[in-house]
VMD Tcl script that draws the C-alpha trace (Angstrom):
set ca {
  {-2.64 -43.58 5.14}
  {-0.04 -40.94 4.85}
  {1.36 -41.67 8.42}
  {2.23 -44.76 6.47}
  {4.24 -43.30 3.80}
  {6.25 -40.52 5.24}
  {7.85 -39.09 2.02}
  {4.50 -39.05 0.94}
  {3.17 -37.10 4.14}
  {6.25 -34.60 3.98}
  {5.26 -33.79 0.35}
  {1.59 -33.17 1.51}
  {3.00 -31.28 4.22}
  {5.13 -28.73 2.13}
  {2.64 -28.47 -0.55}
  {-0.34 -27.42 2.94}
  {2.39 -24.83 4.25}
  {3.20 -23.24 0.38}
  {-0.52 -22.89 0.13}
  {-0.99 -21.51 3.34}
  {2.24 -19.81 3.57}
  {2.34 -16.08 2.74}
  {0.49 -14.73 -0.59}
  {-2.17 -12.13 -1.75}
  {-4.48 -13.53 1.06}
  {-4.40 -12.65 4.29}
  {-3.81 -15.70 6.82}
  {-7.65 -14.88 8.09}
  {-8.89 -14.77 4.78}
  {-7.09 -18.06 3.76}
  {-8.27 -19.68 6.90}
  {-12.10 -18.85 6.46}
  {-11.76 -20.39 2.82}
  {-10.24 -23.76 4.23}
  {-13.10 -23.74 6.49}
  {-16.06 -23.46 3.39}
  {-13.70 -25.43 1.69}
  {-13.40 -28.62 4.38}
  {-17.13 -28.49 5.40}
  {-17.70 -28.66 1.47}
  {-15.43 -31.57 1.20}
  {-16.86 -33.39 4.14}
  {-13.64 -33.71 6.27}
  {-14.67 -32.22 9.45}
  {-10.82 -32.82 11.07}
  {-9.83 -30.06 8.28}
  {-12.75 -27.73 9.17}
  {-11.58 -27.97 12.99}
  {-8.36 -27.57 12.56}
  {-9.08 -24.02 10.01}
  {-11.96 -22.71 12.10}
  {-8.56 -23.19 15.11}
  {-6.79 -21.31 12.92}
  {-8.84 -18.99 12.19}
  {-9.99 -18.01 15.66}
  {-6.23 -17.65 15.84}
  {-5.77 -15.28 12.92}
  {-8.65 -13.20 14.82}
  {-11.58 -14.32 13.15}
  {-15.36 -13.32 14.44}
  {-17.95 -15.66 15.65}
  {-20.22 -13.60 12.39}
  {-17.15 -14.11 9.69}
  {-17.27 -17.91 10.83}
  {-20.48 -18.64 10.73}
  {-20.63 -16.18 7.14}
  {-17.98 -19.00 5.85}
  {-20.37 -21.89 7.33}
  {-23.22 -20.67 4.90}
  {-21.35 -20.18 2.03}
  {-20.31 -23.61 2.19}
  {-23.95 -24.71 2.87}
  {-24.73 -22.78 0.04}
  {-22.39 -24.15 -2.22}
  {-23.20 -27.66 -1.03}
  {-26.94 -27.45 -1.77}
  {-25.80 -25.69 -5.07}
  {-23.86 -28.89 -5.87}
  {-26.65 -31.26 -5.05}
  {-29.25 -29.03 -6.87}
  {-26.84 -29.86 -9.86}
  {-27.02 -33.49 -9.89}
  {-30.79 -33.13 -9.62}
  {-30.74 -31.92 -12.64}
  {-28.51 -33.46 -14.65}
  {-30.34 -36.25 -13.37}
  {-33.89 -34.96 -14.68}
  {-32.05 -34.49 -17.75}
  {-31.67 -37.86 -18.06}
  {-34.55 -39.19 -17.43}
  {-36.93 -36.97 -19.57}
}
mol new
graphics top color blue
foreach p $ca { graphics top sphere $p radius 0.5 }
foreach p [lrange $ca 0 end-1] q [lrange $ca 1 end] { graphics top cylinder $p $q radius 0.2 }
display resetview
């Protein structure tokens, strides 16, 4: 959809680079998050593209896969919730 509105894309664009531009983080650090942080959100074309960038940044095989299972984590966590908020409203 953005390919289809490029003003729209370059705005998405600038705001990706700003956040992953330089800051407290380093770019390794950053790039491990986007990875939890795309397998969490379901877009697996995000997780490639940060576990790429990571590898680049010189990321481990062990701090990957340490990412990985914090977003499993936090993805169970998240289902776990809506369990029960759903007992909650049943009982």
């Amino acid at each position: 959809m953005l390919e289809l509105m490029p003003e729209l894309n370059e705005k998405f664009a600038a705001w990706s680079r700003a956040v992953f531009g330089e800051g407290v983080l380093d770019q390794k650090t950053r790039e491990l998050i986007g990875i939890a942080a795309s397998l969490t959100a379901g877009c697996a074309p995000c997780a490639e593209a940060h576990l790429l960038k990571a590898r680049r940044f010189g990321a481990s095989d062990e701090e990957i896969r340490e990412a990985m299972a914090i977003a499993e984590v936090i993805a169970a966590g998240k289902v776990r919730a809506m369990i029960q908020g759903l007992r909650l409203l049943t009982e």
